[in-house]
Structure formats: structure tokens, C-alpha cells
C-alpha positions in Angstrom: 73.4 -2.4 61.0 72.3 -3.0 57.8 69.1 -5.5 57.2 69.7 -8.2 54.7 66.7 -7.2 52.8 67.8 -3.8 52.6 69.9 -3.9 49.6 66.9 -5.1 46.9 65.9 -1.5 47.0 69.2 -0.6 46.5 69.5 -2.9 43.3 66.2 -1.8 42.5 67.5 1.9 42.4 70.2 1.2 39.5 67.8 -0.8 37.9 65.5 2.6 38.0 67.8 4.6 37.1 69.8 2.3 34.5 66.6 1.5 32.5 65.4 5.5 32.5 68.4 6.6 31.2 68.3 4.3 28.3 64.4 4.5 27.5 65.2 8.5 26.9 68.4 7.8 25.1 66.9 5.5 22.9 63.9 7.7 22.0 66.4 10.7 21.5 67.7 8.2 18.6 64.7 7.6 17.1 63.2 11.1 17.1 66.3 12.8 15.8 68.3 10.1 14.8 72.2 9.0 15.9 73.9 6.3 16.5 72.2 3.1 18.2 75.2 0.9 18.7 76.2 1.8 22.1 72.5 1.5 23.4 72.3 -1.6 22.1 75.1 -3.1 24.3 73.8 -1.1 27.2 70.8 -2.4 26.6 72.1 -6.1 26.1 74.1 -5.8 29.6 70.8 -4.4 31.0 69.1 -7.7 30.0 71.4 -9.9 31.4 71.9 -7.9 34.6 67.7 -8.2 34.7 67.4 -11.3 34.2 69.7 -12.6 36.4 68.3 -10.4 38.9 64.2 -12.0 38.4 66.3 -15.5 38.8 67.3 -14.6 42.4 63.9 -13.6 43.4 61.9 -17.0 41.6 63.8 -18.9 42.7 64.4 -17.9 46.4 62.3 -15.0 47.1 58.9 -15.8 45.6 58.9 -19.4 47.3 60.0 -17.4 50.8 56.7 -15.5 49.7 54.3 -18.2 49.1 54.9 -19.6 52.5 54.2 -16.6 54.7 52.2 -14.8 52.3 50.9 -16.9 49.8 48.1 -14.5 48.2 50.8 -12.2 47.3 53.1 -14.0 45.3 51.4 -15.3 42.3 51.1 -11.7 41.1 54.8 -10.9 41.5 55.4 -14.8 39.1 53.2 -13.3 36.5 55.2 -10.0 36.4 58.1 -11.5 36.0 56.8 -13.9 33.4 55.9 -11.1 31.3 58.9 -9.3 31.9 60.9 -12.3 30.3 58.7 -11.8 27.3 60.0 -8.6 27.2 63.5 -9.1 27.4 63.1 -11.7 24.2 61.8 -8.7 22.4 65.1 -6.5 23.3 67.2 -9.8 22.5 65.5 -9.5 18.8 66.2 -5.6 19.0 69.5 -6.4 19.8 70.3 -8.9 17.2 69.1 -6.6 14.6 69.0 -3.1 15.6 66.2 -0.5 14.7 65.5 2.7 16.6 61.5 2.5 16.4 61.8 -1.2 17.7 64.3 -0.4 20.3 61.9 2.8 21.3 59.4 0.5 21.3 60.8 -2.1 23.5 62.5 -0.1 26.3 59.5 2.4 26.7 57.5 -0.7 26.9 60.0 -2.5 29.1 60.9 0.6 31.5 56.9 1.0 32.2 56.4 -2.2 33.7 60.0 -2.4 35.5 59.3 0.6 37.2 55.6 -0.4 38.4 56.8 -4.0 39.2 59.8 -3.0 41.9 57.7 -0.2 43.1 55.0 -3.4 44.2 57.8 -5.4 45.5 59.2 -2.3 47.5 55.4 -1.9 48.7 54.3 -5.4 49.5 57.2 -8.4 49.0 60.0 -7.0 51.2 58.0 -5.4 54.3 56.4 -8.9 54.7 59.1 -10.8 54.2 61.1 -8.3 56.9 57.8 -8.5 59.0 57.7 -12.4 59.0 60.8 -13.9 58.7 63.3 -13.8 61.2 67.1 -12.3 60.2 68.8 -15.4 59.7 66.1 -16.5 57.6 66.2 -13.6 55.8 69.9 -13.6 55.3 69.8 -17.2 53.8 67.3 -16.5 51.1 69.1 -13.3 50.1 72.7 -15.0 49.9 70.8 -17.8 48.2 69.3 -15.3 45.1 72.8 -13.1 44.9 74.2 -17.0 44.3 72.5 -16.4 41.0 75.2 -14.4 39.7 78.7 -16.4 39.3 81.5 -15.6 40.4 83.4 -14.8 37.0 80.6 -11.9 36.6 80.7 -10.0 39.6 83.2 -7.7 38.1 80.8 -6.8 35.6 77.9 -6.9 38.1 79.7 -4.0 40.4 81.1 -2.3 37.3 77.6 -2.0 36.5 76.2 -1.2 40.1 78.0 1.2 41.5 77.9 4.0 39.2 74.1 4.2 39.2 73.9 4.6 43.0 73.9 7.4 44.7 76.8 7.8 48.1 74.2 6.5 50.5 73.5 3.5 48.4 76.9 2.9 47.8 77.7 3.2 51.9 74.7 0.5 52.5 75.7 -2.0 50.1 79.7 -1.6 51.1 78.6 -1.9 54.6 76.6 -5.2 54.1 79.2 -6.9 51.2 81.5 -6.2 54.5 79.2 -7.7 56.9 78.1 -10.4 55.1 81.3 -11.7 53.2 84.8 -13.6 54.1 87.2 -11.4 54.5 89.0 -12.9 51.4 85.8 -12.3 49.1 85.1 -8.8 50.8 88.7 -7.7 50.1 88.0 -8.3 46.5 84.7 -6.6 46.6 86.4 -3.7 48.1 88.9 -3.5 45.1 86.3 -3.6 42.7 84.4 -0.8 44.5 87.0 1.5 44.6 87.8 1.1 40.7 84.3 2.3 39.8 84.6 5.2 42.2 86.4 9.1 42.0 89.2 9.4 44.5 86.5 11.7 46.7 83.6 9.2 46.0 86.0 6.4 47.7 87.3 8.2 50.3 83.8 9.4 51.6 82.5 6.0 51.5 85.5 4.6 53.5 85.1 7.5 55.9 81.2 6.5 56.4 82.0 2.4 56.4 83.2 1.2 59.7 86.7 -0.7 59.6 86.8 -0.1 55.8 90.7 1.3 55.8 
């Protein structure tokens, strides 16, 4: 059975590995130059995935925070507040492109990302799991996943499921299926298995109870 709460870590893992992968492609660009353009939309996707991502959690996690822990949370707001600071900067980088400034900006950026969701995986989730009941739980993370519309989920699992590793990808199948409609899972489902090899699918189906 898969906690509700248990797929922010998962997020938080393509986030991870997302952000790495472009903070050390875009400083292979700048040290020995190449072209920037495709880094530049990754990184413009990465920003919009981001940010809609810190909407979810101030608007429905932070305030879920505050009520059973409410010490905790003001340092998670500031975070974030710097963090959208942050993602102006790439939106200049983006709008006019420059390898030292996009070095500059995703080293900056990947530093604080990676300390941020490594607190919330410390302190925000546990207490929230520890003091909130399931249902409770359940209706605070259905309430921040709201934040993304419907007409960009393709793009959101486009994004997702490459980044995570089989495990990942089992857990977050496993709760889209126990969480969704049937009608809404069975387009999930579809978009899954296009971002997927043929053996990627079929192990994940294999591992997913009821999948077939």
C-alpha cells in the first residue's frame, strides 16, 4: 500500500536528478563551449515543472505544516521564496542566453534545490505522516497535484518518468492507480507506457497489481 505522502520523494528524485544533469551540462558549455539552445528549453521546462511543484506545497502543504508543526514551516516559506528569485534569474537566462549566466544560475539554483528537498525529506513529510491521519493526508496531496492542469499532465509525465528509476516508477503507477478514477488512471496508464522501453513497461506491469 502505498502512503500518500510517499510520492513527494519520488518527485523530489527527478527533480534531483533533472536539475544535476543540467547544472553539469551547462558548465560543460561554458568551460569548452557548444551549443546552449537545448539547455535552455530544458531548463525553461525545468522552471515551470518547479515552480508548479513549490505552488502545491504553499499552498497546501506548508499551511498543513503550520497547524501541526508550526515552528517548522516558516523556514520551508523562505526557501521557497528565494527559490522563486532564482527561477526569475533563469527566466532572464532564458530570454537571452549566455553560458557564464546560465553556469551561474543553475549551479546556484541546483545548490539550494538539493539542500531544500533534502530538509523537507528530513523534517516536513515525517511530521506530516506522524500527525495527520491518511485521509487527511490524502486530501492535501490531491489538493497540491491540483496545481498542475489537466492540459499539462502529458508534459508533466513526459517529464517524470524518465528520470525515475523502476522502483520509483512502480510506487507512483501503484498510487496514480489507487488514487485515480478508473477513467483518469487509464489515461495515466497510456501516458506511462509511452515514456517507457517495451522491458521498462512490462516490468512495471508485472510489479503493479491489476495493471494488465
Amino acid at each position: 500500500m502505498v502512503a500518500p505522502l510517499d510520492i513527494y520523494p519520488i518527485i523530489h528524485n527527478a527533480i534531483r536528478r533533472d536539475l544535476t544533469e543540467i547544472d553539469e551540462a551547462v558548465y560543460k558549455v561554458a568551460r569548452q563551449g557548444g551549443d546552449l539552445s537545448p539547455l535552455i528549453d530544458r531548463l525553461y521546462l525545468f522552471s515551470q515543472i518547479l515552480d508548479r511543484h513549490a505552488q502545491g506545497e504553499d499552498e497546501y502543504i506548508f499551511p498543513a505544516l503550520d497547524r501541526v508543526a508550526p515552528l517548522l514551516a516558516p523556514m520551508f516559506v523562505d526557501d521557497h521564496s528565494e527559490m522563486d528569485i532564482m527561477t526569475e534569474g533563469l527566466s532572464k537566462v532564458v530570454n537571452a542566453p549566455d553560458e557564464l549566466a546560465a553556469a551561474r544560475a543553475s549551479a546556484v539554483l541546483h545548490s539550494h534545490v538539493r539542500i531544500h528537498l533534502a530538509k523537507e525529506e528530513a523534517y516536513v513529510f515525517p511530521v506530516l505522516a506522524q500527525r495527520l491521519d491518511p485521509e487527511e493526508q490524502a486530501q492535501i496531496v490531491r489538493q497540491a497535484i491540483s496545481k498542475t492542469p489537466g492540459q499539462n499532465v502529458p508534459r508533466f509525465v513526459n517529464w517524470l518518468f524518465p528520470l525515475l528509476n523502476q522502483q520509483d516508477r512502480v510506487t507512483m503507477t501503484a498510487h496514480w492507480k489507487a488514487s485515480m478514477p478508473e477513467e483518469v488512471f487509464l489515461d495515466r496508464k497510456s501516458l506511462i507506457k509511452g515514456t517507457l522501453t517495451s522491458d521498462d513497461w512490462s516490468e512495471v506491469t508485472r510489479r503493479v497489481p491489476g495493471l494488465h
